[in-house]
N, C-alpha and C positions, 0 to 999 in steps of 0.2 A: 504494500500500500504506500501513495505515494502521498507526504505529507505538507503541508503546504507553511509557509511562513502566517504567525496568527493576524499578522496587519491583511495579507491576501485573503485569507479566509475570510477575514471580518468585512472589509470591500465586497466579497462577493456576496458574500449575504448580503449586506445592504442592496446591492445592486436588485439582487433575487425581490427581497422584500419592495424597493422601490417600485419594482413592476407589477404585484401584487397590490402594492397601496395605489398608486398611478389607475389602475382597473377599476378599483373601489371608488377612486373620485371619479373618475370618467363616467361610468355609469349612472352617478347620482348628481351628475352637472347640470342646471337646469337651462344655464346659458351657454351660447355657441364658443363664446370666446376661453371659457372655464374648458368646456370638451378640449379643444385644441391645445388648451396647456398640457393638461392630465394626461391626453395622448403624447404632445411631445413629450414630456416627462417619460413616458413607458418607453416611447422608442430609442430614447437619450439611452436608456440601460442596457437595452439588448441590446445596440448596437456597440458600449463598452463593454458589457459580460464579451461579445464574442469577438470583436476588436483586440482589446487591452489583456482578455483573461484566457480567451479559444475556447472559449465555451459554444457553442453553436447553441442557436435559437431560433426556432422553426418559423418565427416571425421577424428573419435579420432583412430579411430583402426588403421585405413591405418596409419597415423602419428606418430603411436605406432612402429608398422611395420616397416615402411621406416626408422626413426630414429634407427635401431636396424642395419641397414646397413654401411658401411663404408663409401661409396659416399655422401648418407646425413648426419653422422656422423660428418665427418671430412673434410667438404666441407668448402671450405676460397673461396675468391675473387680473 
């Protein structure tokens, strides 16, 4: 088993849990502009998880994609 340094592990959880929290508000955003954060927020992760970490995430293309947009680009609160 391969063991990982505790600040990496700790990163990737967050990372993990970001996308899980990012989901939670997304879904419960009643305005357009909140949706569009929440998403870039999630796609911000996968695309580090599998960037920065090599984790692959079955959702890296779309998050590649969407972030190439100005909505998710440049989406504030």
């Amino acid at each position: 088993m391969i063991k990982l340094h505790p600040e990496t592990a700790q990163e990737i959880a967050t990372l993990i849990t970001g996308i899980d929290v990012a989901g939670i508000m997304y879904r419960g955003s009643p305005k357009n502009h909140q949706l569009a954060y929440w998403m870039a927020k999630e796609f911000k992760a996968i695309i580090k998880l599998t960037e920065e970490y090599g984790i692959p995430h079955g959702s890296y293309d779309t998050a590649k994609r969407c972030m190439e947009q100005d909505m998710y680009a440049n989406a504030k609160l």
